[in-house]
N, C-alpha and C positions, 0 to 999 in steps of 0.2 A: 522739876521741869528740865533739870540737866541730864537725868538718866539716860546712859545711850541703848539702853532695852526696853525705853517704856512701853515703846510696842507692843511686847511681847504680852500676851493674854488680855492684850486692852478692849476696851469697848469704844468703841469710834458711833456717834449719832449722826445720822446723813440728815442734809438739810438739804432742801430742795426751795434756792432761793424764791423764785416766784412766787411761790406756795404758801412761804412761811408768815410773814405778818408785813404788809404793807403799811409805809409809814407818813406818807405824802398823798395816799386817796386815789389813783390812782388805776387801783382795782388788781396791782402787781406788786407782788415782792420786792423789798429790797434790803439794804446791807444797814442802814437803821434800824430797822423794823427789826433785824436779826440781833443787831446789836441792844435792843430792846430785849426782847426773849433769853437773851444768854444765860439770866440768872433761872430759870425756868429748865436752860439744858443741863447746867452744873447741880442741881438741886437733885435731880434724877440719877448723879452717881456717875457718869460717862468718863471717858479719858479725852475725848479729844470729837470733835468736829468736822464733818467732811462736806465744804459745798459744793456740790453742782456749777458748772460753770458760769462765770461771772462777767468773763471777755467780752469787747466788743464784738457784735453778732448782728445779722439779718434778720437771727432767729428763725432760720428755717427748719432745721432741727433743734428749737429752745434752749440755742445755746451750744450746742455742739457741733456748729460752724461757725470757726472764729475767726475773723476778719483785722485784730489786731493782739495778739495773745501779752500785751504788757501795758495794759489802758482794762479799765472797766466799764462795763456798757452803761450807758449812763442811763439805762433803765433801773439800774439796781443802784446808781450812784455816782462817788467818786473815789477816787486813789484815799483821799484826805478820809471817807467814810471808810475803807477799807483797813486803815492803819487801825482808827478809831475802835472797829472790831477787833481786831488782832490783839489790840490792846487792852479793852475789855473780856476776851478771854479769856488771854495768860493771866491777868487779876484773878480771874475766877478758877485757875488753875486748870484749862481745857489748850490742848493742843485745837492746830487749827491746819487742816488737811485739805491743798486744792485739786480741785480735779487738772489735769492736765490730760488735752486733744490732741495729741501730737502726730498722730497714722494721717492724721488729715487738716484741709483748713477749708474754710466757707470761701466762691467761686470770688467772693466780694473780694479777697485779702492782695492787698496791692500785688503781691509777689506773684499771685496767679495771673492777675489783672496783665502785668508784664511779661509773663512766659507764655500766654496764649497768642500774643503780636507776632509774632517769628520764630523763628528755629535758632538763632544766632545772637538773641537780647541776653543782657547779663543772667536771668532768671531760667532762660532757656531750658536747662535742663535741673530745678526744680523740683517739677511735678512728674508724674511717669508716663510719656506720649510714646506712643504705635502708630509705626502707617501702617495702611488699609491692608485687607489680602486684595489680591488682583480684581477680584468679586467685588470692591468697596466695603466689603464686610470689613468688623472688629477682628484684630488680630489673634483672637481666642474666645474662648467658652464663657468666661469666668461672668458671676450672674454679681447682681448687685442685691443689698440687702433688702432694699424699700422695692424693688420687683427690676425686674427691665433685666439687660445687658447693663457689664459693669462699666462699659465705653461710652463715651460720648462724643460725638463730631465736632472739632473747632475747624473752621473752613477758613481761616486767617493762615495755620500750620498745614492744613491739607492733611490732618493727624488725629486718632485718637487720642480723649486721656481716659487714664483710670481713675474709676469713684466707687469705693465699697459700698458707701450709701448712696445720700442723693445725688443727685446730678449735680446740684451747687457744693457738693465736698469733696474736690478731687484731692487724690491722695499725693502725698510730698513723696518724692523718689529719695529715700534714704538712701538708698547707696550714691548720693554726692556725698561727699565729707561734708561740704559747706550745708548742709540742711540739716545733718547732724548735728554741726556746732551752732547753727541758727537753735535749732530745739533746745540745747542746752543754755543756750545763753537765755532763753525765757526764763526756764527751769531759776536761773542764778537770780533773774531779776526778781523776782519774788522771794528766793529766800532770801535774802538781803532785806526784805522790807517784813523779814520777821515768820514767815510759815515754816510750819514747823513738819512740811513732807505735801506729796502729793498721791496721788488717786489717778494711777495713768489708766486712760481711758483704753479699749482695745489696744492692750501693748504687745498683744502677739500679732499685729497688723500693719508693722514699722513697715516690713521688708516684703519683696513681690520677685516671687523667678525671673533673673534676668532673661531668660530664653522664652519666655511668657508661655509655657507650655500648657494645654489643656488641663482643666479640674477632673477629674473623675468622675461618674456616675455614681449615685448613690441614693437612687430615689426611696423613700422609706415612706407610705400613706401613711405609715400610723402618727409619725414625726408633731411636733406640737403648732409648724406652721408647714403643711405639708402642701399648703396652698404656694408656697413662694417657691419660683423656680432654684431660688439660693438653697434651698434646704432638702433635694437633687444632686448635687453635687459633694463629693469629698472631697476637701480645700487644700488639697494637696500644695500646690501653686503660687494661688493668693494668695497666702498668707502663714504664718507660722514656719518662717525660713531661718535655716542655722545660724544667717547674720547679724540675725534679731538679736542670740546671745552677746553679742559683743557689744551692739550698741546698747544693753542693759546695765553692761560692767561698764562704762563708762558714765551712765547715768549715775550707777552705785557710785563711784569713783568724785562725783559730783559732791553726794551728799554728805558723803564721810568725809570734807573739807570742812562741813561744819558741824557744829555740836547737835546730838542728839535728832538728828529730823528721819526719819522714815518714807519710805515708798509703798505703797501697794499696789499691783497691776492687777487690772481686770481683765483675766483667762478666758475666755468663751470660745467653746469649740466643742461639737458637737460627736469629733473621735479624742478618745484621749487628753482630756481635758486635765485628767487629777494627776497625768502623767507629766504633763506641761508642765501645770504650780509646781512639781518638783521640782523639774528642770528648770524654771526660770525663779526658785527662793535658791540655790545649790549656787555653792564659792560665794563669788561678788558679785551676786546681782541685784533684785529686786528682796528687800525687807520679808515683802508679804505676797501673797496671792490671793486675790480675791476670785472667787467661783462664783459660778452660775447652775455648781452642780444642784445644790438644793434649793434653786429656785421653781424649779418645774413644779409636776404634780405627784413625783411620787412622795408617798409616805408610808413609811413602813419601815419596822424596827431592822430588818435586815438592811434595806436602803442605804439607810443612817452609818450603820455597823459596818460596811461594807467600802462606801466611801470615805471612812475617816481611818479605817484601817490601811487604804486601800494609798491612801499619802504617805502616812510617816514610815509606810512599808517602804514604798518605791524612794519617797524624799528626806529620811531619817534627819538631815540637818535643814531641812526648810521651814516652814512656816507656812500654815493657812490662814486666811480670812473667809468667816464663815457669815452668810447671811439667809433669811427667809426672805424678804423683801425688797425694793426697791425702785427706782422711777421709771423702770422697767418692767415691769412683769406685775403680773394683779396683786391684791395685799394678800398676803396668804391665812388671811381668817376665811377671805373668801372664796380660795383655793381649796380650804380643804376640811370647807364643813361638812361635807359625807361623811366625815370619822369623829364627826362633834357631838358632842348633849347638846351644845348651845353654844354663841358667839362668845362671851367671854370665857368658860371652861377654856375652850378652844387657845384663846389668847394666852390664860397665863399658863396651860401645856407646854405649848413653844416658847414663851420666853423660859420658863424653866429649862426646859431639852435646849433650846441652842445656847444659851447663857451656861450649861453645864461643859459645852463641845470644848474640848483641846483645841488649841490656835484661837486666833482673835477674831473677834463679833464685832456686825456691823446690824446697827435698829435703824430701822428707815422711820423718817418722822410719822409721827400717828399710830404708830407700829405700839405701844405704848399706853395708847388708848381705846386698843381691841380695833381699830379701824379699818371697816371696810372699803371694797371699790365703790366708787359712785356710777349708777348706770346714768349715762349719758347717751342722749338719741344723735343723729348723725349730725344734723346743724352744730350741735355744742361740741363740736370734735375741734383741735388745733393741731393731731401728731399725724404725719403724713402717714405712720403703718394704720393708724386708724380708718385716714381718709383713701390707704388704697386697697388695703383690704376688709375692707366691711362686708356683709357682718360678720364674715366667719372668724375674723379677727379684729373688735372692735380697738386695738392703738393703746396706748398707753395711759391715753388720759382720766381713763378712772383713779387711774394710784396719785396723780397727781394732784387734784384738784388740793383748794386749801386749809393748812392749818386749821382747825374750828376749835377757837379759846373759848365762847361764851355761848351757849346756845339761847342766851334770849336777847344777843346783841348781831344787825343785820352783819349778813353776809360773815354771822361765828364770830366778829372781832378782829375777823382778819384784815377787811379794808372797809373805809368812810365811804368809800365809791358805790354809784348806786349799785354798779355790778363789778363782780369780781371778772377776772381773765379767764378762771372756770366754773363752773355754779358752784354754789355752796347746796346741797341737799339734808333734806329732813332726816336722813338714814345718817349722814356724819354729825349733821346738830344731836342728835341722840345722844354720840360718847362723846363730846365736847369735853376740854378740859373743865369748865366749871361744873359737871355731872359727877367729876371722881375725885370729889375731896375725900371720900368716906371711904375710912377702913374696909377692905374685900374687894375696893375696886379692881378693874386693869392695871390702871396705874400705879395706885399703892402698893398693887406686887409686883410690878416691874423692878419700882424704887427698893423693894425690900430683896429682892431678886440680885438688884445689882449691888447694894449694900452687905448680900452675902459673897457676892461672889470676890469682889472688893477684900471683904477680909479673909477668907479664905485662898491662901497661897494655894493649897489643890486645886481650885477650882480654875483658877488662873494659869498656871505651870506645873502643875501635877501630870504624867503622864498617866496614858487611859488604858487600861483592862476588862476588855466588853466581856459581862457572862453568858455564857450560854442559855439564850432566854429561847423560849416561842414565839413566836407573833401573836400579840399584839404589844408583846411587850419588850422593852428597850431598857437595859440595864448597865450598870457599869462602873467601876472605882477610878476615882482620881487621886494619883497619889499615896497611895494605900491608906487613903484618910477617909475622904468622900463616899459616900454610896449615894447613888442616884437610879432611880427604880422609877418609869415611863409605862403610864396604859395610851395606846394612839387608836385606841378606840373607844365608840359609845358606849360600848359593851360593859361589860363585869368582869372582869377577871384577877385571877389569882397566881401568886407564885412562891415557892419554899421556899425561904428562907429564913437560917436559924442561928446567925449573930445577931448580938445585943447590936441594935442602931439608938442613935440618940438623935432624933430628927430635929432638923436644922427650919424644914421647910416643907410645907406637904399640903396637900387638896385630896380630897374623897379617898386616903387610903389610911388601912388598920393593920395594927401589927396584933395575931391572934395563935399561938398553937405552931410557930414556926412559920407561919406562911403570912405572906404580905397581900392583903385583899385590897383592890383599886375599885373603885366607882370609875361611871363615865370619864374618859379623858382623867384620873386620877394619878398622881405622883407624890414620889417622897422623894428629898435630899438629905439626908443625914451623915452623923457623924457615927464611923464605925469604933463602937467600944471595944 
């Protein structure tokens, strides 16, 4: 638990508190409930733990408007509940990673509460206010993510402010010093009470053109929300500014005052994305980089080959985090069964392929147990992308709904309330934990998946040597130990190759005559003799 590299090739399990196992009835998540389940996430082989925010909140965006970022919302608990985990983790030898909101806070948080009264109160410049153009218009372009203009009117200031997203999250004006050192000082008060790193939420979203100068044009229909005006614009502007890097190095600066903790930031940008993680894993910054590359739809062996080369080319000393899933974007069984036999094929393909990738892996809960989205009609919606653009983009809440331990106990096991916070459906009751005890399951190869990867130092810090494959297939050595040979299709296919392997790990493929034959979705991991 002391290692100051544990990071490095780890596997991090995202928990998504609400979701996870309700312990009071309630029909919501909380940090007992979590602390209940622990032995369930150490048993699967993981390094360490990432929650979902847990602050006090309005819950307008579920927690990612925080209204007091050093208190826990008493939905999920208390401070005394949160130790209590922290400390049944490191028992169980799991690091324990929180997310941190810092680009932004909820409209509730006293400090905003204060800087919207006047131009001249202590908090006054805070948040980042604009006066009008002569027009009353917003002082620029700049769109918001949940739809609108990124402005909004306070008629107390006679001014706009800036909010990336909702209306209720206006963003902190980081270039005050004092809101810097405000951010850090959260940062301390948690690890002091034992976390062992955080999960910064959009950290390429600290800093905003002081000159507030127009976004760029950059409308693209084919784009994956091509409906929202935000995804029109090249973000030149809003966000992703050189200042960013500094207040990174002093976050880093933070963490190396104590033993062994980590950071990862979440990258998202829709130019130059894998360019960024370089830029902000390089000197003293950020640990890790977490991407949003491979959460979209493509797939395809050059995809893969292309973006993983395409880092340690540009970031030789950085670090990725890589992931398929999240509380964000649909689960990816469901993503991307056009290239499946069937759901579970499908499942243990990707954890195979991502659990082989260079840099560190992040499994979104249920991710594990083949789990797909839940269709949900509009009434059962709570994510505002849901509720403002339906249907052409029904919101987040299919990936979210809950945990399902038992399928023959209400609402999966997850809460005693007659209803949960999201429904529980027939299609998650299916791969419920109690359905995959038995050898062959999802899960069983997860466990076995990450119990290879575990011992194998290649597969962890080996660096990567992609072969020259075709599509559909995806191949490659870790370490000059590992061989790892991917079909990413339903199809049949074949490819030559004529070293002795010693398979470690393998679904629907044969070694015959020099050449290595895949069924649907079929793969091998072996050791090269």
């Amino acid at each position: 638990m002391t290692d100051p590299n544990w990071w490095r090739g780890s596997v991090t399990y995202q928990i998504y508190p609400r979701s996870f196992q309700d312990s009071n009835g309630d029909g919501v998540g909380d940090l007992p409930g979590i602390t209940e389940r622990l032995g369930y996430v150490a048993d699967l082989g993981v390094d360490a733990i990432w929650l979902s925010p847990i602050y006090c909140s309005p819950m307008k965006d579920m927690g990612y408007d925080v209204s007091d970022y050093m208190d826990i919302d008493p939905i999920f608990g208390t401070l005394s509940d949160f130790d209590r985990m922290v400390d049944r983790a490191h028992e169980l030898g799991l690091k324990v990673i929180m997310d941190q909101v810092l680009s932004h806070s909820s409209d509730q948080h006293p400090f905003f509460q204060e800087s919207r009264q006047s131009r001249d109160n202590d908090k006054a410049d805070w948040y980042v206010w604009a006066d009008p153009r002569p027009d009353g218009m917003p002082p620029n372009n700049w769109q918001g993510i949940f739809g609108g203009l990124a402005w909004t009117w306070e008629h107390r200031r006679r001014q706009y402010y800036f909010h990336n997203f909702l209306t209720e999250q206006p963003d902190f004006n980081f270039h005050n010093p004092e809101v810097q050192d405000y951010a850090l000082s959260g940062m301390k008060f948690w690890l002091d009470r034992g976390v062992d790193g955080f999960r910064m939420d959009t950290v390429n979203y600290y800093f905003h053109d002081r000159l507030l100068r127009d976004d760029a044009a950059d409308f693209r229909p084919g784009s994956r929300h091509a409906q929202r005006t935000y995804d029109m614009q090249y973000h030149l502007f809003s966000k992703n500014q050189p200042e960013n890097l500094g207040f990174l190095e002093r976050m880093r600066a933070l963490l190396d005052s104590y033993d062994a903790r980590a950071m990862v930031g979440e990258v998202g940008d829709t130019h130059h994305s894998i360019d960024l993680m370089g830029q902000y894993t390089s000197a003293h910054r950020l640990h890790m980089a977490y991407s949003f590359e491979l959460l979209g739809p493509p797939f395809s062996a050059e995809f893969y080959r292309s973006r993983l080369t395409q880092f340690f080319k540009g970031a030789p000393d950085g670090w990725p985090c890589w992931a398929f899933s999240n509380h964000d974007v649909p689960r990816h069984v469901t993503r991307w069964m056009d290239h499946a036999k069937d759901p579970e094929a499908l499942a243990k393909l990707t954890c195979a392929l991502l659990l082989s990738f260079e840099g560190s892996i992040v499994l979104y809960q249920g991710e594990e147990l083949g789990q797909t989205d839940t269709d949900l009609t509009y009434d059962e919606l709570t994510d505002p992308q849901g509720l403002n653009f339906w249907p052409e983009d029904k919101g987040r809440d299919g990936c979210r709904t809950p945990m399902v331990w038992d399928a023959r106990a209400p609402n999966g096991g997850f809460t005693s309330a007659e209803r949960s916070w999201l429904p529980v459906k027939e299609a998650q009751l299916a791969r419920a934990v109690s359905t995959q005890g038995h050898e062959g399951s999802v899960l069983d190869f997860y466990k076995r998946m990450l119990t290879l990867r575990r011992a194998k130092d290649a597969l962890r810090n080996g660096r990567t040597a992609f072969l020259p494959t075709h599509e559909p297939i995806l191949a490659h050595i870790r370490g000059d130990e590992v061989f790892c040979a991917f079909n990413l299709s339903s199809g049949e296919v074949e490819m030559p190759f004529d070293r002795t392997l010693d398979p470690l790990l393998s679904e629907a493929c044969e070694m015959q005559n020099g050449r290595l034959h895949f069924g649907p979705n079929g793969f091998i991991i072996a050791r090269l003799a």
